[in-house]
N, C-alpha and C positions, 0 to 999 in steps of 0.2 A: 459785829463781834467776830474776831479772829478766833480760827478753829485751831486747835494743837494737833500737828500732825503726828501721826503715830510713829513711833523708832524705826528702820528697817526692821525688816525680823517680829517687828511686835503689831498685831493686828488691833485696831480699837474695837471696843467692846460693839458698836454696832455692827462691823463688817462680821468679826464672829459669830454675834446672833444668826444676824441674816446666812451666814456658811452653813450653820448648823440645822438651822427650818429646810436648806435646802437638800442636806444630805437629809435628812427627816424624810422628804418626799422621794428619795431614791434621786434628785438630779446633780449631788456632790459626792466624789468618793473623797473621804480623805483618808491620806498615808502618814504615818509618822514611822520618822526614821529616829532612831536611837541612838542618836551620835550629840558629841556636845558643841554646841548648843546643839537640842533636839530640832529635826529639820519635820515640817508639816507640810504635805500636797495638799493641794486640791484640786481633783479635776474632774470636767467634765462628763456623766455618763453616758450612755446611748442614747437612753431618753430625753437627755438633754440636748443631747446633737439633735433629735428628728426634734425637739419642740420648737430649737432652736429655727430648723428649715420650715416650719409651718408659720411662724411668726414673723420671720425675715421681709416675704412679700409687702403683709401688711406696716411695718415698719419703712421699709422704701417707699411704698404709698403714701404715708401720712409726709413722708421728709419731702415727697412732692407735691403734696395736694393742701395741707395744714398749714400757716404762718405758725415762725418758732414761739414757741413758750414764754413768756415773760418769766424771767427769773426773779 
């Protein structure tokens, strides 16, 4: 089954959940800017950066030591 991709500019309903749990736990700020069309950031926190370099290792370990995933 073919997935509808979302418009530029328009996020589908799961990317936003998942934005929103993440600012929930402190690792998304988002900004909106008040201009039209209204413009939304999202970006990365500090927490996010250091989870990001703790994770990283083991992520290149797996890309070398795991065969890939069946999709």
């Amino acid at each position: 089954m073919k997935q509808a991709r979302p418009r530029p500019g328009h996020l589908g309903p799961q990317l936003t959940l998942r934005l929103t749990q993440l600012q929930g736990r402190g690792l998304v700020e988002r900004t909106v800017v008040p201009t039209t069309p209204v413009q939304i950031t999202n970006t990365l926190t500090p927490d996010a950066e250091e989870l990001i370099s703790v994770l990283q290792p083991s992520a290149h370990w797996s890309e070398r030591h795991l065969p890939p995933a069946d999709d």
